[in-house]
Structures are given as C-alpha cells and as structure tokens.
C-alpha positions as CSV (number, residue, x, y, z in Angstrom):
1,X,-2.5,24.7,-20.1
2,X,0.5,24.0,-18.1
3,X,1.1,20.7,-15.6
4,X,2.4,22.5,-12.3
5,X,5.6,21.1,-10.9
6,X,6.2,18.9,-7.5
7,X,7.8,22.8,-6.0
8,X,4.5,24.3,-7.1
9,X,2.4,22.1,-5.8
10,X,4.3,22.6,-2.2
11,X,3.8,25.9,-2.8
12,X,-0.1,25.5,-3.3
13,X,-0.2,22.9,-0.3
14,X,1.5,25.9,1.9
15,X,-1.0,28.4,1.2
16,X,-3.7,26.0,1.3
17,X,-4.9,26.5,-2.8
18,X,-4.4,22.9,-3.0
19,X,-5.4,20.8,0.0
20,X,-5.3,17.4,0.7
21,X,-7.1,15.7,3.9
22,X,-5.4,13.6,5.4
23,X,-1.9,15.6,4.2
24,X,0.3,13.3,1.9
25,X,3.1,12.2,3.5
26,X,6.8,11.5,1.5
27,X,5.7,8.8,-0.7
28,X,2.8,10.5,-3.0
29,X,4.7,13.4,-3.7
30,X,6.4,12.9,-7.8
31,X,7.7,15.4,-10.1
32,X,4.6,16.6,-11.7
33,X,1.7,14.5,-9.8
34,X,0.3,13.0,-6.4
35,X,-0.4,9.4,-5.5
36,X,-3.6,9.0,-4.1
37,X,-4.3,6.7,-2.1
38,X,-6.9,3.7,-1.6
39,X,-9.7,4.3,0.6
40,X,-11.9,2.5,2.4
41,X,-15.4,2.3,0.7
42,X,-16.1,0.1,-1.8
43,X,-19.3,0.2,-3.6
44,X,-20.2,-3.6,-5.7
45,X,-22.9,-3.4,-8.6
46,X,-26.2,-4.9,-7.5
47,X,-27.7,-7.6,-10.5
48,X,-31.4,-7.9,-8.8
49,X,-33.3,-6.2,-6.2
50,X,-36.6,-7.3,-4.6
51,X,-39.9,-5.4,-5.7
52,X,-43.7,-6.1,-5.5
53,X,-43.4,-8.4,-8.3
54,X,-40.8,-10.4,-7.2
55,X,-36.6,-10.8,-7.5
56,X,-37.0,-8.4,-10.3
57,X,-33.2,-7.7,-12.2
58,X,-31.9,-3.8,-11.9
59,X,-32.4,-1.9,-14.8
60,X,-29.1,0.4,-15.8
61,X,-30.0,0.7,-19.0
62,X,-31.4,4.3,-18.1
63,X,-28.6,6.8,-17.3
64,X,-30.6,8.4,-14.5
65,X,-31.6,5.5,-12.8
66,X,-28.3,4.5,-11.5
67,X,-28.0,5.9,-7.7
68,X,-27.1,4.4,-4.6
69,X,-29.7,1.6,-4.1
70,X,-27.8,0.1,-6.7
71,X,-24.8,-1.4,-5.3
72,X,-23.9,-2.7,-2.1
73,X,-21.8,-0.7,-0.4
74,X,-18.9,-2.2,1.6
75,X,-16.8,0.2,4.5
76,X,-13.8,-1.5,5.9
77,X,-12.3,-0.8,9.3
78,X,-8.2,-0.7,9.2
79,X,-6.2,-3.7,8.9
80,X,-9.3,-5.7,6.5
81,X,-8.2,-5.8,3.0
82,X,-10.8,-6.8,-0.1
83,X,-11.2,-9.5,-2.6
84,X,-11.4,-8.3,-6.4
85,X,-12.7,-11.4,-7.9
86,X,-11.6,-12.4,-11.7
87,X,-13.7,-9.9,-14.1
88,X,-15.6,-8.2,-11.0
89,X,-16.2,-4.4,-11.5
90,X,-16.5,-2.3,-8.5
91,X,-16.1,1.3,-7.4
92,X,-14.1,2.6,-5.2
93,X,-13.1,6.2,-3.3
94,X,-9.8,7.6,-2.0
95,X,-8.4,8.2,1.3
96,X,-8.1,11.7,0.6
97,X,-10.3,14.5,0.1
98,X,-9.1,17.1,-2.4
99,X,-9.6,20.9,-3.0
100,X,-8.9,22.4,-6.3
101,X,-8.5,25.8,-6.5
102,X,-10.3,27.7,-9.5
103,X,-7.3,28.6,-11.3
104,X,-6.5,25.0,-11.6
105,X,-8.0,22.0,-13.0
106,X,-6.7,18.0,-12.4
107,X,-7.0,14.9,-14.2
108,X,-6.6,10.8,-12.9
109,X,-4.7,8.5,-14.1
110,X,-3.6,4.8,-13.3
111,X,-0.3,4.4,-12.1
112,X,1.5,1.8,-13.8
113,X,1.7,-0.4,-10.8
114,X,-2.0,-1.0,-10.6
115,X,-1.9,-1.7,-14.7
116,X,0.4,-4.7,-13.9
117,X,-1.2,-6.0,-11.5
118,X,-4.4,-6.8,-14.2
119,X,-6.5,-4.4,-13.0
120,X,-8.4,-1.3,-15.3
121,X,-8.5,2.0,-13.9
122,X,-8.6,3.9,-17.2
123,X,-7.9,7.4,-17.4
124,X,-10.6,8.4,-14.9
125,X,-11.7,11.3,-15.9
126,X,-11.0,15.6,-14.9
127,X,-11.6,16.6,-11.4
128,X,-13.6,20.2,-11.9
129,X,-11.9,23.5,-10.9
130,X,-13.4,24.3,-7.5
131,X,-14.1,20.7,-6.7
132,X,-13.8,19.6,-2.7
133,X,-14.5,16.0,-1.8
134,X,-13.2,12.5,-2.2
135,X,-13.2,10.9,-5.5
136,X,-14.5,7.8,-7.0
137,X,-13.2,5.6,-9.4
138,X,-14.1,2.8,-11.0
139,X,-11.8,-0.7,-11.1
140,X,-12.1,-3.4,-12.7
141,X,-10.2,-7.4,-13.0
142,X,-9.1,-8.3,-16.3
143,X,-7.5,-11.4,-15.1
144,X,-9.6,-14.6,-15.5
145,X,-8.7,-16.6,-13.1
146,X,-6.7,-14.4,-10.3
147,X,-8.4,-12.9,-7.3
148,X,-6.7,-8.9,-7.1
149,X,-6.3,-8.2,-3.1
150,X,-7.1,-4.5,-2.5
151,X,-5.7,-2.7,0.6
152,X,-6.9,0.3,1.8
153,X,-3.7,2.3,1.5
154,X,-2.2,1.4,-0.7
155,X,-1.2,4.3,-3.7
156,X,-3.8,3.4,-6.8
157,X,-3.5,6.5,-9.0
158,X,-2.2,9.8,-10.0
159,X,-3.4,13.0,-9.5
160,X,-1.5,15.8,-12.0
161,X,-2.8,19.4,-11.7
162,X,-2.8,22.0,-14.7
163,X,-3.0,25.6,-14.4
164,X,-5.9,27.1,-16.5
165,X,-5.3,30.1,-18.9
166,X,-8.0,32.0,-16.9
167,X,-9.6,32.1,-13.0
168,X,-13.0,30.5,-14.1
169,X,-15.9,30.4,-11.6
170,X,-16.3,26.9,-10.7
171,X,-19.8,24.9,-11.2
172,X,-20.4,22.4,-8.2
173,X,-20.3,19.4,-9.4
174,X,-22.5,16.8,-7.8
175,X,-20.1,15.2,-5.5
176,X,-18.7,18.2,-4.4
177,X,-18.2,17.8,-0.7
178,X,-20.5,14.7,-0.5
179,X,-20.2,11.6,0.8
180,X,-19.5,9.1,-2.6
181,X,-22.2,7.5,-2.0
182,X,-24.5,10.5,-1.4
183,X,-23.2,11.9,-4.5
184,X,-25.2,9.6,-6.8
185,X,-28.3,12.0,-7.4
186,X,-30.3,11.7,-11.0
187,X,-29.1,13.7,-14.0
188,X,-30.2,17.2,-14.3
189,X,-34.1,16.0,-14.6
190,X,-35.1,18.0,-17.9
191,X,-31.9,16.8,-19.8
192,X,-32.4,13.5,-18.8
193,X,-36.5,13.4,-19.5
194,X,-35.1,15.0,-23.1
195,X,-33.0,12.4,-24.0
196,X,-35.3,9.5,-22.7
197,X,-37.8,10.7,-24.7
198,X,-35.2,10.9,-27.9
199,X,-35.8,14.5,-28.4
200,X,-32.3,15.8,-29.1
201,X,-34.0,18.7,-31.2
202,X,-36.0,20.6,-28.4
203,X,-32.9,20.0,-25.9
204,X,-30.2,21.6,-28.4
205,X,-33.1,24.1,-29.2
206,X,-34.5,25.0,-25.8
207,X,-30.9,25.1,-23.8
208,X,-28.6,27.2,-26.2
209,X,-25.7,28.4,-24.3
C-alpha cells in the first residue's frame, strides 16, 4: 500500500472520491495527511444506572453490552468549550464527516500537539474502505492534577489515506453514516453469544471463511 500525497488528495477532493463535510479549509491540509477537527459531541462513561433493584453499577465487562445508555452524552452549542478532568476518559467525534472511496483505506493518528498537551489518543484505529460518517475517538487525561480544556475546533488528529492494491467491495461498518451515538448497536449476536459462552471451537468451526 501506498500513503497518497497532499496533490492526490486535492485531486480526490475535486472529483469527490474523497469528501469531507464541512470542506477543510487551509489549515488541515499537510503533505501526506488531514487534520481533523474536534467536534462537538462528547460522550462520558456512566459508573451506575438505576434498575429495579436499586443504584445498581454498569456492567462493561461484557463486550456486547456496551451501547449508548452507557454514557452521558454531552452536545455543545458554539463558543462552549469542555473540561477534561485529570485521568477522565471520554469519547469524542469530529467535526467532519468523511467518505472513503473503495480503492482507499485511512488510518488515525494523534497529532503531536494533542500528545503534549497530556492527553492519549493512541493510534485510533483504520477507517474501512467505503466508510461515510463521522468518527469517534476515544481521549483520555494522563495528567494528575491538570484539567485539559477541549474546544470544539480545534485540529485533534490526523487522517492519512493509503491506496489499496485492489478496488475491494466495502463491508458497512456499523457507524457507517450513523449518528456516533446511534452507531453503538451489539456485536454481530451469534459471535458474541459464542464467545460469552467460551466456545471458540464451534465459532472457528461453524464460520469458516
């Protein structure tokens, strides 16, 4: 695979293979990558919830429990900003929506200004070929004692895009033109009952590729 260049990526923008919404203006655009910038939803793990039995704590432990109804989700209006606390972990989406065209995938990474600043956002993971939607992140305080103010805005990470050796037919992922927090829906529900049950066997067994 080859990282496409800041003229190629022009180039895709102008015959809309890559798309960006809203466009970027003359500050994201580098060499070989995109700033992204920070948007305005901001999604805080919940510790408890309220059931029938009482202030019950959230259980996470199970990888296709986590959706939605687990964190609080804050939207901002323009001009607020948000309060990282020392050690808090929180999610958060980009301003802009992306489309990836099928002969490209992407992958996210920090940019070294957020680094300094204490904050973790890890190498974030690869946006699928195909994918259309905003992305989500997750961000976290190292500091221990300094609060980390958050602007919706403001560039957070990098977006570099590399050319695939072959056109491959994109699977949706879940997210795929969803709202972020729509886009938390279960595992696939057979995988996930599988591995719950600790039957790695019959899953390898019964889903061959």
């Amino acid at each position: 695979m080859a990282i496409i260049t800041k003229r190629q990526i022009i180039e895709k923008i102008s015959k809309n293979e890559i798309a960006f919404n809203p466009g970027l203006d003359k500050f994201q655009l580098q060499d070989h990558a995109v700033d992204l910038r920070l948007g305005f939803t901001f999604m805080i793990p919940k510790v408890w919830h309220l059931t029938g039995k009482g202030r019950e704590l959230l259980d996470v432990t199970h990888f296709d429990k986590v959706d939605a109804q687990h964190f609080d989700v804050v939207e901002l209006e323009q001009g607020q900003f948000f309060d990282l606390l020392p050690g808090e972990y929180i999610l958060v989406c980009t301003l802009e929506s992306i489309k990836v065209p099928n002969n490209l995938m992407a992958v996210l990474y920090p940019r070294s200004s957020t680094n300094r600043k204490g904050l973790s956002l890890d190498l974030t993971g690869i946006v699928d070929s195909g994918y259309e939607g905003q992305l989500t992140m997750p961000i976290r305080n190292n500091t221990k004692s300094q609060t980390v103010r958050l602007y919706p805005g403001e560039r957070l990470c990098q977006i570099v895009f590399e050319e695939l050796t072959e056109v491959v037919e994109a699977k949706r992922s879940k997210y795929h033109k969803a709202d972020i927090i729509d886009g938390f829906k279960r595992e696939e529900e057979e995988e996930s009952q599988l591995i719950l049950n600790g039957d790695i066997k019959k899953l390898k067994s019964d889903f061959k590729i």
